[in-house]
C-alpha positions in Angstrom: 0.0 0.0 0.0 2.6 2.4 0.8 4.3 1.8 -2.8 1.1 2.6 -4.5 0.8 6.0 -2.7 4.4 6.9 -3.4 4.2 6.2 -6.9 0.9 7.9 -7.2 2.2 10.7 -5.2 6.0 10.9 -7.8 3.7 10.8 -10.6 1.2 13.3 -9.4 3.8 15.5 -8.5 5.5 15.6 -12.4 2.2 16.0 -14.0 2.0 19.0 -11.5 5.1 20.2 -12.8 3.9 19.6 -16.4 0.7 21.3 -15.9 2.1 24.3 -14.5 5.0 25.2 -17.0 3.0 24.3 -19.5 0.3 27.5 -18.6 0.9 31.0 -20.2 2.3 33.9 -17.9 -0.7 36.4 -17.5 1.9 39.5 -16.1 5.2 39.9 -16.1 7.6 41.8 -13.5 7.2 42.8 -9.9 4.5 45.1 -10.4 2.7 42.5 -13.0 2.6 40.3 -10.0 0.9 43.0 -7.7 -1.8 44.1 -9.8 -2.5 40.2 -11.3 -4.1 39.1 -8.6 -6.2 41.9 -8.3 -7.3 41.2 -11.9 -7.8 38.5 -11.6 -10.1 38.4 -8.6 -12.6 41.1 -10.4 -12.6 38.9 -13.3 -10.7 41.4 -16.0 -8.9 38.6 -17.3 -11.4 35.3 -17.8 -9.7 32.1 -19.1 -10.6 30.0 -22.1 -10.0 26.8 -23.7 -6.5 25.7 -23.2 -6.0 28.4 -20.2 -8.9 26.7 -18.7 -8.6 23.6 -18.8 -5.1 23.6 -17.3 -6.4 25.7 -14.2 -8.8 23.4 -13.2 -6.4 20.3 -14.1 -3.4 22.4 -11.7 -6.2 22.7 -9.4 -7.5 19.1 -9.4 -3.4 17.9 -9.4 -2.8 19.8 -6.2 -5.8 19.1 -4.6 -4.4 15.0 -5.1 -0.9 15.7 -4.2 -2.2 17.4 -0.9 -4.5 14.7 -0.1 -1.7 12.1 -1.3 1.1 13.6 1.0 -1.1 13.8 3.9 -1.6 9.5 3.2 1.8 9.1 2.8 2.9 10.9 6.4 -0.4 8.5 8.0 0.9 5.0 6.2 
């Protein structure tokens, strides 16, 4: 059992990694980073197709590497 976990929890952890670099850059700089979130949150910037699906699938990734690393520590 604790073999399964870990190698779920390796290979969720590189499709993470995957997912992540694989999404665009919506601001760039220190100031970019600032403001983004702001924009974000008021819904200037809304995401389709591609953008979308790989921010639900980072969200659904990190949601099982969270619940994974938490099995991992109890096995």
């Amino acid at each position: 059992m604790h073999t399964v976990v870990l190698v779920s929890l390796v290979v969720v952890s590189l499709a993470l990694i995957v997912v992540v670099l694989l999404q665009s850059s919506k601001s760039a700089g220190l100031s970019g980073a600032i403001s983004g979130g702001a924009e974000q949150l008021f819904g200037k910037q809304k995401a389709r197709g591609m953008d979308l699906i790989l921010h639900r699938a980072t969200i659904v990734l990190a949601v099982l590497f969270f619940i994974l690393a938490i099995a991992i520590t109890k096995i």
